[in-house]
C-alpha positions in Angstrom: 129.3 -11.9 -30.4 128.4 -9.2 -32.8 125.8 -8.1 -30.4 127.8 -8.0 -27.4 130.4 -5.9 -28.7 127.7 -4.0 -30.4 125.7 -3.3 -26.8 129.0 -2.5 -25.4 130.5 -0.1 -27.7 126.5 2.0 -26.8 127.0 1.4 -23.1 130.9 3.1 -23.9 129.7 5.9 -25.9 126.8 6.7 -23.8 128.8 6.9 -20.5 130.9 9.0 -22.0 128.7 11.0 -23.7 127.2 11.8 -20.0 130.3 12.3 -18.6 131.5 15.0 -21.1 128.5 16.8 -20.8 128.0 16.9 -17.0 129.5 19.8 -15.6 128.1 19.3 -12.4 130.1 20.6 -9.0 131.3 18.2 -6.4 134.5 18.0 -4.5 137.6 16.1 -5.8 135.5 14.2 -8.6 137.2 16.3 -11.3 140.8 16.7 -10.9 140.8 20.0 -13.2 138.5 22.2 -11.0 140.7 23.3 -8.4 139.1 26.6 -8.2 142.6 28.3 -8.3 141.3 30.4 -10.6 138.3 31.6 -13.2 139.2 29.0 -15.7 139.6 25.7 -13.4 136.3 27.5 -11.1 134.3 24.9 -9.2 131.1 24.8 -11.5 127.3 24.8 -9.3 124.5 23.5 -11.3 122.1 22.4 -8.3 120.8 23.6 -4.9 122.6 20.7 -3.4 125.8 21.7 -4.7 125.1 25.4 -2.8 124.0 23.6 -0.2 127.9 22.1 0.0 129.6 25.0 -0.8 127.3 27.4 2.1 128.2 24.3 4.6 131.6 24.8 4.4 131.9 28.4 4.4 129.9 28.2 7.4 131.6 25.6 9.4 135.3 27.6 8.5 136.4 24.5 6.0 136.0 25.9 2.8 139.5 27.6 1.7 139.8 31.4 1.0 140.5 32.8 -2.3 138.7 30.1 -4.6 137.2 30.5 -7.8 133.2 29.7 -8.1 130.5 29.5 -11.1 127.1 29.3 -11.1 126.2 27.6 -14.4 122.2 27.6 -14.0 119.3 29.5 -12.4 118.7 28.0 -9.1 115.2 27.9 -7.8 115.4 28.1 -3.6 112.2 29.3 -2.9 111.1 25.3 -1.4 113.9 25.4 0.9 112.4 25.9 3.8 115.3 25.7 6.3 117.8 27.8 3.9 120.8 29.1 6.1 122.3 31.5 3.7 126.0 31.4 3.0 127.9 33.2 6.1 125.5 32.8 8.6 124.3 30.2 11.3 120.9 29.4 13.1 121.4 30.0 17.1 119.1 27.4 19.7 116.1 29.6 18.5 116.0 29.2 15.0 117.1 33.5 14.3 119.9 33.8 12.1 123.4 35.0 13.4 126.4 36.2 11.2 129.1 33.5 11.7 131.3 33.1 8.7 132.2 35.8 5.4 132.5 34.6 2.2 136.1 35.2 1.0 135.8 33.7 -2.3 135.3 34.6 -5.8 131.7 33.8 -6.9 130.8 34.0 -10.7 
């Protein structure tokens, strides 16, 4: 019994432990980042979580007037098919402008 309780009282702490630290971005996982304003921003600590946040400036579903903050140096040199943020690849592959950006980005 006294190892049971004591495996689960590690699993416990170590979940949260990962939890509180994580400050990883990703829609309507944490309740507190609305993005209403620099203190509640939506946090981006990975080229996937850009990836989310370009994909729905682009296709008009991201709302204006949001709060944003990178919290790391993202490396995007591998991504071969990047679409920046406001634009859109026509039939031919060249880029066109499509969307702005009406957020604030930190």
């Amino acid at each position: 019994m006294k190892r049971f309780t004591a495996t689960t009282i590690s699993v416990l702490f170590l979940t949260f432990l990962l939890v509180s630290c994580s400050e990883a971005w990703y829609y309507n996982d944490d309740p507190s980042r609305t993005g209403d304003s620099p203190e509640t921003a939506y946090l981006i600590d990975s080229v996937e979580n850009l990836k989310i946040l370009r994909d729905r400036v682009n296709d008009s579903t991201e709302p204006a007037n949001k709060y944003y903050r990178l919290t790391q140096d993202l490396n995007i040199t591998s991504e071969h098919d990047w679409t920046p943020i406001g634009y859109d690849l026509d039939s031919n592959g060249n880029l066109n402008t499509y969307r702005y950006f009406a957020g604030n980005f930190d």
